[in-house]
C-alpha positions as CSV (number, residue, x, y, z in Angstrom):
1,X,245.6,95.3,98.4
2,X,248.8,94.2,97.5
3,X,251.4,91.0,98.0
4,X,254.0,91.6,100.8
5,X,256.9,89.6,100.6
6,X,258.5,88.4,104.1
7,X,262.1,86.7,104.6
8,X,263.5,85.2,107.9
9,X,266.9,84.5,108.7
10,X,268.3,82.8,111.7
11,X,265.2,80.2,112.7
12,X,264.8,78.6,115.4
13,X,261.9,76.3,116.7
14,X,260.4,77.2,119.4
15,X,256.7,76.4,121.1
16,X,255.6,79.9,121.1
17,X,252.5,79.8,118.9
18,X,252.1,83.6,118.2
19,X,255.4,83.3,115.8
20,X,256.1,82.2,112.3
21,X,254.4,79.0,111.1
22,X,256.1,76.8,108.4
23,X,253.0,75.0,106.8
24,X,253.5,72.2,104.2
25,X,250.0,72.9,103.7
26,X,250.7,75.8,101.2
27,X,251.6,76.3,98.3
28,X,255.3,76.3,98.3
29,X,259.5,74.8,97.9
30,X,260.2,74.5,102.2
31,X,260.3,71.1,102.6
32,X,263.6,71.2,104.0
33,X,262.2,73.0,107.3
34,X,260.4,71.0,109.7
35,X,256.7,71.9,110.2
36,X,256.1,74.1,113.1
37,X,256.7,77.4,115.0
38,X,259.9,79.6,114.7
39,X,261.5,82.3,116.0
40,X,263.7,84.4,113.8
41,X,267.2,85.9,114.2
42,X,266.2,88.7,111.9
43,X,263.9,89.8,109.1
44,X,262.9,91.9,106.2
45,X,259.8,93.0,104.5
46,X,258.8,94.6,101.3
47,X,256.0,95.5,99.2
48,X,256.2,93.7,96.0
49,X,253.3,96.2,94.1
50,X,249.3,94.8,93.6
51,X,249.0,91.4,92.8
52,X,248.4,92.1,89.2
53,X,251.6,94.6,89.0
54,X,253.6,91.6,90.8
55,X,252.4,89.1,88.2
56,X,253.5,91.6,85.4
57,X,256.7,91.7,87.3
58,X,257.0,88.0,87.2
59,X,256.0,88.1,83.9
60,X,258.5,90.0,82.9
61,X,261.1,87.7,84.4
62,X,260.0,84.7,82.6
63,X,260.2,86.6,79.2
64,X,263.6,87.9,79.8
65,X,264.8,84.1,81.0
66,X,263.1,81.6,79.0
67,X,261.9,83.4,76.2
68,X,258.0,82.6,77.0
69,X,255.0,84.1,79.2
70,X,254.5,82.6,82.2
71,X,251.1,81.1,81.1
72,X,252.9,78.8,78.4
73,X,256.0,78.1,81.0
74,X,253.2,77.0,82.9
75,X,251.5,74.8,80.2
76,X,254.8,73.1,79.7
77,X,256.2,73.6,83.6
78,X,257.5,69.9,84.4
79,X,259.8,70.1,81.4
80,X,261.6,73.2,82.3
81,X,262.6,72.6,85.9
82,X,265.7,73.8,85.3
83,X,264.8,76.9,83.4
84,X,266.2,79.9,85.7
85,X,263.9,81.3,88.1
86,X,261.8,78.7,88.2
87,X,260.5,78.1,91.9
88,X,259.8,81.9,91.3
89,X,258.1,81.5,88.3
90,X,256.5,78.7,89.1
91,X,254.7,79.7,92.1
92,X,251.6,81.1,94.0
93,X,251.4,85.0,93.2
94,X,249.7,85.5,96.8
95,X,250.7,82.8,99.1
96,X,253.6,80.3,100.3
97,X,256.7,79.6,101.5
98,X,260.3,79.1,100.0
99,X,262.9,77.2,102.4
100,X,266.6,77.7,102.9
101,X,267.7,74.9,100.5
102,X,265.5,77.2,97.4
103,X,266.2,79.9,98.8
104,X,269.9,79.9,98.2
105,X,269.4,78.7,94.4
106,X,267.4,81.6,93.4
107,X,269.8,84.1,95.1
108,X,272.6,82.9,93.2
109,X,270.3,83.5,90.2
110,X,269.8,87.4,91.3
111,X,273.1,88.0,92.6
112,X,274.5,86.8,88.6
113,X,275.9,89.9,87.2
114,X,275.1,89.0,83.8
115,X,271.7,87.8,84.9
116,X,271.1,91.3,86.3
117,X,272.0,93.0,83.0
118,X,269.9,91.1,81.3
119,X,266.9,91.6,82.9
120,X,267.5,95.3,83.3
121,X,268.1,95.2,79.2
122,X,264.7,93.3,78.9
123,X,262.8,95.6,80.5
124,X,264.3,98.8,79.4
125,X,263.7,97.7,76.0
126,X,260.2,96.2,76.8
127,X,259.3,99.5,78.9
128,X,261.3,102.0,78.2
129,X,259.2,104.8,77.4
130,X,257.6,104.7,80.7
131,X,259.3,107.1,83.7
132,X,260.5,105.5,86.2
133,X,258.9,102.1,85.7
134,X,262.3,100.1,85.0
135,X,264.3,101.4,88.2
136,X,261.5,102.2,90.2
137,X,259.5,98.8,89.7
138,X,261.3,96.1,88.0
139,X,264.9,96.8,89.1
140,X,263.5,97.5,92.9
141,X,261.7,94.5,93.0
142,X,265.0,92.7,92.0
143,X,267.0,94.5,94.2
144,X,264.6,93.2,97.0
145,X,264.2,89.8,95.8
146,X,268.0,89.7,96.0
147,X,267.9,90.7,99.2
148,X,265.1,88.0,100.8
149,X,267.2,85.6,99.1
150,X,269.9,86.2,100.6
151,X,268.5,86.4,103.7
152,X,266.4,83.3,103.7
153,X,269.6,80.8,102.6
154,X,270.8,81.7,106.3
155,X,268.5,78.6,108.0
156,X,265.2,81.4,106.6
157,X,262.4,81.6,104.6
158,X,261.0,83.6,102.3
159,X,256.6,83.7,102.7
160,X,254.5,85.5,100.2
161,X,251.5,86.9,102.3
């Protein structure tokens, strides 16, 4: 088992049922989309590693930003909403749904050069001695991040499934 990441760009309501769902039931930052069913101009999927690899992952991006786990960022959540990464951070590791208007904030925070280099730095010095871990794990999962960000600030979403 393992947490796929989904990003939609270009929705549209419709009243076909069989589509995406936005749910305020869930987990999640989409309250700027209208419950319902959607049709999408476009999408992109990716595998974001084992739920446990994932939290590592997010893990990892906490450290490198705010300079804490995620546990205590947790702990002490409502006074760092506007640590970077935080609707990331701060968020199921299996299941949800981030809106357009979130959406666009956190891909300004991966699309950051300096943010980028930072993270990369983190985790070569954190991991370093592993092949292939840093570019083949972290960096890739950034890189895809990036990319359903992107995506979802286009009237999308991005859903953790």
């Amino acid at each position: 088992m393992g947490l796929d990441i989904v990003a939609y760009k270009g929705l549209s309501k419709t009243d076909a049922k069989e589509n995406i769902r936005v749910s305020h039931d869930n987990f999640g930052y989409n309250e700027d989309l209208e419950k319902g069913w959607y049709d999408c101009a476009d999408s992109f999927h990716f595998r974001a590693g084992s739920y446990s690899s994932y939290n590592g992952w997010r893990r990892a991006l906490c450290e490198a930003f705010n300079g804490m786990t995620d546990i205590e960022f947790w702990k002490d959540s409502d006074s760092l909403l506007d640590s970077p990464f935080y609707e990331l951070i701060n968020f199921s590791d299996c299941d949800g749904q981030i809106g357009t208007k979130v959406s666009e904030k956190l891909y300004q925070q991966f699309a950051d050069p300096e943010n980028e280099k930072l993270f990369k730095e983190y985790c070569e010095k954190k991991f370093g001695n592993e092949p292939g871990i840093v570019e083949e794990f972290y960096m890739a999962n950034w890189e895809d991040f990036k990319k359903a960000f992107e995506m979802a600030r286009d009237n999308g979403l991005v859903q953790w499934c």
